[in-house]
C-alpha positions as CSV (number, residue, x, y, z in Angstrom):
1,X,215.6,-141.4,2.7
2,X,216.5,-144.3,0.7
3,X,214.6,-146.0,-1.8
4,X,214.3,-149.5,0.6
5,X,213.5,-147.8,3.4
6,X,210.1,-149.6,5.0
7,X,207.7,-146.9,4.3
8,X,206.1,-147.1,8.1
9,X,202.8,-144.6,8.2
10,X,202.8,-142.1,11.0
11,X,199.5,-140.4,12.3
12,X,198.9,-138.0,14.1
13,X,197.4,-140.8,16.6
14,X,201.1,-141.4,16.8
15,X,202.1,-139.4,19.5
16,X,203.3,-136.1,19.3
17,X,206.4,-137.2,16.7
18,X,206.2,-136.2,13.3
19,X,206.6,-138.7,10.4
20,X,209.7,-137.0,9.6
21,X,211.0,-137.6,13.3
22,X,210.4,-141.1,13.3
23,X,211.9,-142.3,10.6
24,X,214.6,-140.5,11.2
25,X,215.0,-141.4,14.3
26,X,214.0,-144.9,14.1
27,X,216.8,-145.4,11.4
28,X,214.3,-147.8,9.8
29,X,216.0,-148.6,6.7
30,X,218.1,-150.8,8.6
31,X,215.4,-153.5,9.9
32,X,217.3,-156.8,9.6
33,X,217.4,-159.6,11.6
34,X,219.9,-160.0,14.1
35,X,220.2,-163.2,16.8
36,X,223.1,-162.1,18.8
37,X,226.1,-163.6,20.1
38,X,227.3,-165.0,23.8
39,X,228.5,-161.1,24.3
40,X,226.5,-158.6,25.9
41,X,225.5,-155.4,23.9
42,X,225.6,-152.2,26.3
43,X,224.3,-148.9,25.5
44,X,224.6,-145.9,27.9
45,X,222.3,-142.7,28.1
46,X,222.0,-139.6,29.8
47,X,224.8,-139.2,32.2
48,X,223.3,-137.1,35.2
49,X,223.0,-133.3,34.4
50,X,219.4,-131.9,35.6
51,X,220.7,-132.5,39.6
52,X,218.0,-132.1,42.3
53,X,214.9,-133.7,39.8
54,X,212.7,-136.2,41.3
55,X,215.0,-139.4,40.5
56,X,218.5,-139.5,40.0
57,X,221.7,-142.5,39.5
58,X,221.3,-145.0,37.8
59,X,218.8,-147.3,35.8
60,X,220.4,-150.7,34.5
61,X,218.4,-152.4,32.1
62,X,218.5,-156.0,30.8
63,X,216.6,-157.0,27.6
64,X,217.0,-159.2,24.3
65,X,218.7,-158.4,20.5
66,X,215.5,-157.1,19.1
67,X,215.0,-159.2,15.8
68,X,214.4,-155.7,14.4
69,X,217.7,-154.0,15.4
70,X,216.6,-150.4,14.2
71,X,214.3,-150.8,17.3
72,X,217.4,-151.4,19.9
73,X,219.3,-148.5,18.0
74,X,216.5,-146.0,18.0
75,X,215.5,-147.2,22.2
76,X,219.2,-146.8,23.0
77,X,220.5,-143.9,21.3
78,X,217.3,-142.0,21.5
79,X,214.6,-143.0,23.7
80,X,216.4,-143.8,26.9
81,X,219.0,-141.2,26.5
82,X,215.7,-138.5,26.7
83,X,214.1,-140.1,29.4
84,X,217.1,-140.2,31.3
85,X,218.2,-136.4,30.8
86,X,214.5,-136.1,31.6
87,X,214.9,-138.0,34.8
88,X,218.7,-137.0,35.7
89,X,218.9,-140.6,35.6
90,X,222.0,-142.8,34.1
91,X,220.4,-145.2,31.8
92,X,222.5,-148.5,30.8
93,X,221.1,-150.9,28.5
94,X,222.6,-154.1,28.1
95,X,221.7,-156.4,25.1
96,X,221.8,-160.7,25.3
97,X,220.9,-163.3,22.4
98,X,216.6,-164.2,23.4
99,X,218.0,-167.6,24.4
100,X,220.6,-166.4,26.9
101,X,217.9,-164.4,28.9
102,X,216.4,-167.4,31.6
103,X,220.6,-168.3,32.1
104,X,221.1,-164.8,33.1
105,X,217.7,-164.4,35.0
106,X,218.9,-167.3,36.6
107,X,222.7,-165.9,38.0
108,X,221.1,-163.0,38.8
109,X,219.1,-163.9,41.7
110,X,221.5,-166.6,42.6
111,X,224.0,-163.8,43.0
112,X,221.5,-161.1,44.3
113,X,222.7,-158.3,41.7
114,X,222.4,-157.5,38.0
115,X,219.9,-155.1,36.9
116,X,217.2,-153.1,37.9
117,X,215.0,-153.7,34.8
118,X,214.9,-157.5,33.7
119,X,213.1,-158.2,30.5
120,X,211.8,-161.8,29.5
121,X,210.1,-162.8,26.3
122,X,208.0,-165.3,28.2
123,X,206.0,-164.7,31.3
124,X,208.1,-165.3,34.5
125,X,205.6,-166.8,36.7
126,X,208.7,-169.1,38.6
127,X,210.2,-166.0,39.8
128,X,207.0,-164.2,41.8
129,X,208.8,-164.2,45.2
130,X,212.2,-162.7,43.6
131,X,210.5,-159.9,42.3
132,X,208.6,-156.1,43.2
133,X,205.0,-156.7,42.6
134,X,203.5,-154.7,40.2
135,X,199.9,-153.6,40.7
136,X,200.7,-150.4,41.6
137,X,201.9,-149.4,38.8
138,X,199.3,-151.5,36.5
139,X,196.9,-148.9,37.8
140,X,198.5,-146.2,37.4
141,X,199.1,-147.0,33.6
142,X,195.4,-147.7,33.4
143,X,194.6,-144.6,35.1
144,X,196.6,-142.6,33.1
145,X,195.0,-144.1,29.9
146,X,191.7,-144.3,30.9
147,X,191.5,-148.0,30.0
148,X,192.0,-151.4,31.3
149,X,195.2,-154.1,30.0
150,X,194.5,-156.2,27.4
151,X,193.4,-159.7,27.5
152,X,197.1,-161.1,26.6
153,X,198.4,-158.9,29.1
154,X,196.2,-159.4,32.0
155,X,196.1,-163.3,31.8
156,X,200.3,-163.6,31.0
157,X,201.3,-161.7,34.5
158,X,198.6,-161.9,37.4
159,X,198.5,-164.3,39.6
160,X,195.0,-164.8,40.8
161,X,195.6,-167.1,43.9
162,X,198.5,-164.7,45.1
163,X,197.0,-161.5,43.8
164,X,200.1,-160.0,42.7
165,X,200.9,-159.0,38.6
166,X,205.0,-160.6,38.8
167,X,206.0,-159.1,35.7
168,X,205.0,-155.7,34.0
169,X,203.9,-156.7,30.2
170,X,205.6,-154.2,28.0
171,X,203.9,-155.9,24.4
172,X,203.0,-158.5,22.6
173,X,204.0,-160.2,19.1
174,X,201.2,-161.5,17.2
175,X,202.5,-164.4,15.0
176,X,201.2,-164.9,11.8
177,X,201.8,-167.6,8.7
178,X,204.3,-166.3,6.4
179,X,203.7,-168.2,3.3
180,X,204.7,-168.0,-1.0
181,X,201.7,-166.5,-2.5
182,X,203.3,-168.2,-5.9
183,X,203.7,-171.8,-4.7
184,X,201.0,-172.1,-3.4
185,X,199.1,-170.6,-6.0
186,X,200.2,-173.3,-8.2
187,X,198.8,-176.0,-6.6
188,X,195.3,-173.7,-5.7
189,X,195.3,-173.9,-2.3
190,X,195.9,-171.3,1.2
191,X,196.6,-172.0,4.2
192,X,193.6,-171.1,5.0
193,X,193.1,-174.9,7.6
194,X,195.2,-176.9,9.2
195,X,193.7,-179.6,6.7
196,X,194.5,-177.3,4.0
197,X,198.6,-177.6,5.0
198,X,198.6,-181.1,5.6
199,X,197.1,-181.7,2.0
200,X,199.4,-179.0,0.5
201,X,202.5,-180.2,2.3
202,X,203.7,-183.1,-0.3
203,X,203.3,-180.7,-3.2
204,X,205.5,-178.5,-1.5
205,X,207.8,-180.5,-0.6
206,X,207.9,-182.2,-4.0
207,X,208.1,-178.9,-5.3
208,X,211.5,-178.3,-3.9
209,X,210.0,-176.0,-0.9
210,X,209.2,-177.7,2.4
211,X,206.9,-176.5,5.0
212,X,209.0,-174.6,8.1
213,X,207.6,-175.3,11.4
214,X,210.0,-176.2,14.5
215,X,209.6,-179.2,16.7
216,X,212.9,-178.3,18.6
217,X,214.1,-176.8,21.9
218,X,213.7,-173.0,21.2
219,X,210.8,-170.4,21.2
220,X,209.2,-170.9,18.3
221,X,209.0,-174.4,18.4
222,X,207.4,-173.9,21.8
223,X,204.6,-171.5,20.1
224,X,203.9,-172.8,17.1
225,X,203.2,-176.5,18.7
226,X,201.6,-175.1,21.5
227,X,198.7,-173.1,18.8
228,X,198.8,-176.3,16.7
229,X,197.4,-177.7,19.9
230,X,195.0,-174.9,20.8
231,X,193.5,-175.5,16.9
232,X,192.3,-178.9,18.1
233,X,190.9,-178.2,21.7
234,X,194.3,-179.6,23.2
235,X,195.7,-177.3,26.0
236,X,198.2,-178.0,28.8
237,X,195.6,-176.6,31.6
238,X,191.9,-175.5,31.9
239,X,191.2,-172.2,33.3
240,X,191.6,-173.7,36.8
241,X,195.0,-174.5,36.4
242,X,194.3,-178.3,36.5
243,X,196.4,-180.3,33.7
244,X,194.6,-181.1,30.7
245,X,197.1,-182.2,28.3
246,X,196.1,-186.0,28.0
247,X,193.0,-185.4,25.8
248,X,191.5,-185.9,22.0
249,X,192.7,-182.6,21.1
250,X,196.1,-183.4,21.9
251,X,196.7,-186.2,20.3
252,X,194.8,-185.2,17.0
253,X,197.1,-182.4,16.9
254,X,200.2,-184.8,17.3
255,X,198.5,-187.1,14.6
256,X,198.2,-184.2,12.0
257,X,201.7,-182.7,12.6
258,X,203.2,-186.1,12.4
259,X,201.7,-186.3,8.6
260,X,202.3,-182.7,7.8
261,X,206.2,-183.6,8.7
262,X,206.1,-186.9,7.1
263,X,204.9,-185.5,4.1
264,X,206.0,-181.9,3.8
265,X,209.1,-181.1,6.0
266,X,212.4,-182.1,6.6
267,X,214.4,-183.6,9.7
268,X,216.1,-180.5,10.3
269,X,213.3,-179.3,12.0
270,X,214.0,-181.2,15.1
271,X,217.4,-179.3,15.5
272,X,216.2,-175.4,14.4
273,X,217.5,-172.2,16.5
274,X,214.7,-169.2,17.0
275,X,216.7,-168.1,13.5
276,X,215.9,-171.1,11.8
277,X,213.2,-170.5,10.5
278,X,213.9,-166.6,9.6
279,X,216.7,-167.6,7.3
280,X,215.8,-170.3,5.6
281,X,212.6,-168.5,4.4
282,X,214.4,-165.8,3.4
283,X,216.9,-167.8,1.7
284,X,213.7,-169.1,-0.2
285,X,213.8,-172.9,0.6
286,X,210.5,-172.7,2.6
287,X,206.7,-172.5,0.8
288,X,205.5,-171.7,5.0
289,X,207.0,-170.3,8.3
290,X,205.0,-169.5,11.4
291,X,206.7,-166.4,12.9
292,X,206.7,-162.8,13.6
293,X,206.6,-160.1,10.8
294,X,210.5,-159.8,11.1
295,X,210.7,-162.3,8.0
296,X,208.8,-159.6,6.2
297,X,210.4,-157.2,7.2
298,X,214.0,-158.5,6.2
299,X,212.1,-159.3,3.3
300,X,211.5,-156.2,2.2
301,X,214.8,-154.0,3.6
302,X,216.8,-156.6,1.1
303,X,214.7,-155.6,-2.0
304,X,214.1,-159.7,-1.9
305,X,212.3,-160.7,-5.0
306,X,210.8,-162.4,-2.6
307,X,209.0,-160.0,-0.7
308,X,206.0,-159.2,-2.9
309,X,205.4,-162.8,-2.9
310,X,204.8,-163.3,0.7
311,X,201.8,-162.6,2.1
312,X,201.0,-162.7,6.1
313,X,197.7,-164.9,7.6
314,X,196.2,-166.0,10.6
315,X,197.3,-169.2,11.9
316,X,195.0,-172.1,9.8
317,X,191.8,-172.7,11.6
318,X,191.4,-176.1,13.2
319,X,188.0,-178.3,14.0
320,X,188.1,-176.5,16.9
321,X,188.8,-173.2,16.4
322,X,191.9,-170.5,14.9
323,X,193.9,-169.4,18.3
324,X,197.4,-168.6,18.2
325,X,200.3,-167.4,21.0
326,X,201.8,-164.4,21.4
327,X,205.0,-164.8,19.1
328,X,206.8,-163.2,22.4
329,X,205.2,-161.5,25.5
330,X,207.7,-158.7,26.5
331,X,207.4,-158.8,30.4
332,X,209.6,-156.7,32.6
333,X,210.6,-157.3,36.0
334,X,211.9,-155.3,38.9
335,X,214.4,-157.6,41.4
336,X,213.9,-157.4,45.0
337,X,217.0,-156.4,44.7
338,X,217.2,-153.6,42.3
339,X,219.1,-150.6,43.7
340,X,216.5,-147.8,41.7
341,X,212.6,-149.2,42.1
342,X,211.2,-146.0,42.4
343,X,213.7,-145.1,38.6
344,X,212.2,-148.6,37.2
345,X,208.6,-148.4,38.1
346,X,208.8,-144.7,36.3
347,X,210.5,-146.3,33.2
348,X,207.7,-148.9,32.9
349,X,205.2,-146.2,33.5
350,X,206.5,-143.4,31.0
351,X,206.6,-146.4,28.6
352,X,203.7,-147.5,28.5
353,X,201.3,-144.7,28.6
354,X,202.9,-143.3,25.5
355,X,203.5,-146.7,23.2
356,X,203.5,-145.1,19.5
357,X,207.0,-144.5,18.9
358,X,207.3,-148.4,20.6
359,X,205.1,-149.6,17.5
360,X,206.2,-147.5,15.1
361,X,209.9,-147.9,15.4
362,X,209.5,-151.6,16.0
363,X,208.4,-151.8,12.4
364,X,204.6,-152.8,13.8
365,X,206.4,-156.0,15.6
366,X,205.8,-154.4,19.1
367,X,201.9,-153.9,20.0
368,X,201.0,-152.7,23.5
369,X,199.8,-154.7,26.4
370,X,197.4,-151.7,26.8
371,X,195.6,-151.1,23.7
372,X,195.5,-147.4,24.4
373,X,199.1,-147.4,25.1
374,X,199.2,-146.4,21.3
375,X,196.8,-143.0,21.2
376,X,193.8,-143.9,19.7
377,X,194.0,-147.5,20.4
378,X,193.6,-150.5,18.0
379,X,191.7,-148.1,15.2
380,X,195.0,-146.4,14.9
381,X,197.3,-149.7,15.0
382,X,194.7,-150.5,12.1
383,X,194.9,-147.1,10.3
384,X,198.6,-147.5,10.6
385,X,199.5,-151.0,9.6
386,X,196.9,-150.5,6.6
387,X,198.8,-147.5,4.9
388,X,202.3,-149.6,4.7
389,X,203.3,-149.4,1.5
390,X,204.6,-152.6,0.9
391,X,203.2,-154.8,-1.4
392,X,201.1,-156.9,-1.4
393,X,199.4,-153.6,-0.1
394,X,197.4,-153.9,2.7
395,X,199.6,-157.0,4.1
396,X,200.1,-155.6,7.5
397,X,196.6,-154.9,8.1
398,X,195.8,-158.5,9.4
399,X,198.2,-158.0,12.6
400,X,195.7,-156.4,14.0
401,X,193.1,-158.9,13.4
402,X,195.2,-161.5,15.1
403,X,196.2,-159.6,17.8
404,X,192.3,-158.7,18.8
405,X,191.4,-162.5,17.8
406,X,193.4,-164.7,17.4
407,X,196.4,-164.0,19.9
408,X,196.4,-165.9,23.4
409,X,198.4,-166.2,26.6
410,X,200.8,-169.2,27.3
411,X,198.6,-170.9,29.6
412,X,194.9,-169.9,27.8
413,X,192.6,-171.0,29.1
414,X,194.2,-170.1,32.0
415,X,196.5,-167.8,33.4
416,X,200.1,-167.8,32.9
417,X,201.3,-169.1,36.6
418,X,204.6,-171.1,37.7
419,X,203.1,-174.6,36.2
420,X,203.2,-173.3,32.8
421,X,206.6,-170.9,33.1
422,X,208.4,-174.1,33.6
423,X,206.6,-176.1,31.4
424,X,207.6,-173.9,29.0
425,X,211.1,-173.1,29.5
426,X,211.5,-177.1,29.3
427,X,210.0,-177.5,26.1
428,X,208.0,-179.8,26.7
429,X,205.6,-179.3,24.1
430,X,208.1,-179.1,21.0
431,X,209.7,-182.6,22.4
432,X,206.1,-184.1,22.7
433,X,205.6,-183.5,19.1
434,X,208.9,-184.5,17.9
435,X,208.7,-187.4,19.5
436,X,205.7,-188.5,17.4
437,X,206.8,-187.4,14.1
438,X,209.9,-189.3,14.7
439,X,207.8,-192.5,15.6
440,X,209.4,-192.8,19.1
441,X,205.5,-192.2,20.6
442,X,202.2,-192.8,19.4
443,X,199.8,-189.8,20.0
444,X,198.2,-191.3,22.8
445,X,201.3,-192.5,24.8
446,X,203.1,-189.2,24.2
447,X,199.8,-187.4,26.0
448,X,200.2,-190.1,28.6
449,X,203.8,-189.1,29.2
450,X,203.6,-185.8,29.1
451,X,200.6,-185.9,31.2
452,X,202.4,-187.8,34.5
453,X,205.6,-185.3,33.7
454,X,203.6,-182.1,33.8
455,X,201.3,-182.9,37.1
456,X,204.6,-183.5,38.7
457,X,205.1,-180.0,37.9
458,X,201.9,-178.4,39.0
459,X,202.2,-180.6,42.0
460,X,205.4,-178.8,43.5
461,X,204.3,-175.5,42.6
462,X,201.0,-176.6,44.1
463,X,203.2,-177.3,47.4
464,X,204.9,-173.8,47.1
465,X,201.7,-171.8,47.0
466,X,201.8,-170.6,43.7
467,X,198.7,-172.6,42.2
């Protein structure tokens, strides 16, 4: 094994793989980030050999370019090639760029075809009646671990007023603060508070290295403005899926991210991709980034001088409290019109009930939707993520932290439901903010606006049954 190879722990907690399995198999020395093209990726496992088995044909899958893409070479060429030859099952998995999935969601229901298996990175709520419900197979993955879904789970694919779970959660991405240990050593601060980035954020910038959080149309604009927001008591709903937006906490979140921009940030903010972010970090222009660990991991596969220096936190507490999102929530789908259910509701179950090699060869960006989807639960995501080897040593070890605490569902208080879905997939809340810190909107009319334009929302899925 090479030298810059991530040195990801293995226990025996782990499933039944060996250390020396997985990382061969995982092919982790090759964790970089990847954002895809307009072309579609497409693996193939397991032609049919085992005839007469259970299931049989064909399994097509649809999912993103993992940001890690060790994890999309280790699931196709090793993972779905055993479960099909398992299964007698032809597995085909076919890769998009994250932002292309809603435009292919979108033709496939309007043509009635496409896979069996849809993945999204955001819960699906808009598409309940195009979809299998799932609760069947919900309890037979709690059944067969002996434990309930997690919270992030639970709340980001049931829909209490229909009953029905329209999406299957396959994990969660906790998203922490990547930040320069260094920089902001010299100026003896953390970003520890949201108060503590605003007062850091001209010495940064003045330093030469700007603060690095979106206010554009991609994903994680859409998070990061959305846990800004959570910070200072603003939500888009309460837990009764009435709209809330238009309050104090709102529009002291839109006042303090105006400053932090004014003062720390630049304008290219407004027009980032999901990769923004991710490279300019890495590139070393940026002192702060909220994202998933896959900066840290590039980090580190590069032998970046810059690795060592970055450290990984919660997201900065707020008056109100430190809440964050779910960097992505991994929900799966099965269409109506799926040709092999009874194939995809195996998949998701198999899956799920044995998660390690998921986490593992995901570099710790994947955690369960079921806690005891990894063997042994959280205390062995814990034990894992504290033996990387990586320094600063012990880095990793917060993941869990924020995934237990700090980690909510789009939609918290609530549930994730239709309202929200499209809310989201409008980005709303990214254009809200940038409207502010570009001095089109003051705080309070911004909360207005986006107040009457997200009612009309709720409103028509209100009419539809949905809320």
């Amino acid at each position: 094994m090479n030298d810059d190879r991530p040195r990801v722990p293995i226990t025996a907690d782990m499933d039944e793989l060996t250390r020396r399995d997985l990382l061969r198999k995982a092919g982790l020395g090759a964790i970089v980030l990847v954002y895809g093209g307009a072309s579609v990726k497409k693996a193939v496992a397991a032609v049919p050999k085992y005839r007469g088995r259970e299931l049989a044909g064909q399994l097509r899958i649809m999912q993103w370019s993992h940001f890690v893409p060790a994890y999309d070479r280790w699931f196709d060429g090793q993972y779905t090639k055993a479960w099909g030859e398992k299964n007698d099952t032809e597995v085909i998995v076919d890769h998009v760029n994250l932002a292309e999935l809603p435009t292919r969601a979108a033709a496939e229901v309007a043509s009635q075809s496409g896979h069996d298996l849809f993945q999204f990175l955001s819960p699906p709520a808009a598409y309940e009646d195009q979809v299998v419900a799932m609760n069947d197979i919900v309890q037979e993955v709690s059944r067969k671990l002996h434990g309930p879904m997690g919270r992030v789970g639970l709340k980001s694919t049931y829909n209490p007023r229909t009953k029905k779970y329209f999406g299957f959660p396959d994990n969660y991405v906790p998203d922490p603060v990547h930040y320069r240990r260094d920089i902001w050593g010299e100026i003896g601060l953390a970003p520890n508070s949201w108060e503590d980035v605003r007062k850091a954020a001209p010495r940064l910038k003045a330093m030469g290295r700007p603060i690095g959080i979106g206010m554009s149309q991609e994903l994680d604009s859409n998070m990061a403005m959305i846990a800004l927001m959570q910070c200072y008591g603003g939500y888009i709903q309460n837990a009764d899926a009435q709209v809330v937006i238009n309050s104090k906490g709102t529009r002291d979140a839109l006042a303090v991210m105006k400053d932090i921009y004014k003062q720390g940030m630049t304008s290219e903010v407004f027009a980032w991709t999901a990769a923004s972010n991710n490279t300019s970090y890495v590139a070393g222009r940026l002192s702060l980034a909220l994202n998933a660990i896959s900066i840290a991991r590039t980090l580190e596969n590069s032998n970046s001088p810059l690795a060592d220096k970055t450290w990984i936190a919660p997201i900065p507490r707020g008056p109100n409290q430190r809440l964050g999102l779910e960097h992505v929530m991994g929900v799966y789908v099965i269409w109506k019109f799926s040709k092999n259910k009874k194939a995809a509701k195996k998949f998701l179950v198999d899956m799920q009930t044995r998660y390690g090699p998921h986490f593992v060869n995901s570099g710790f960006y994947n955690f369960p939707a079921w806690p005891k989807g990894v063997k042994g639960g959280f205390k062995a995501i814990r034990k894992a993520t504290a033996a990387d080897k990586h320094k600063p040593l012990g880095k990793y070890t917060i993941l869990t932290t924020i995934a237990e605490k700090y980690t909510a569902n789009i939609g918290h208080p609530g549930f994730s439901n239709a309202g929200i879905d499209e809310v989201f997939n409008k980005f709303l809340i990214p254009q809200m903010f940038a409207e502010v810190a570009q001095d089109k909107m003051s705080p309070a009319e911004a909360a207005r606006a986006a107040e009457r334009e997200i009612k009309a929302i709720y409103a028509k899925w209100r009419r539809r049954k949905k809320l």
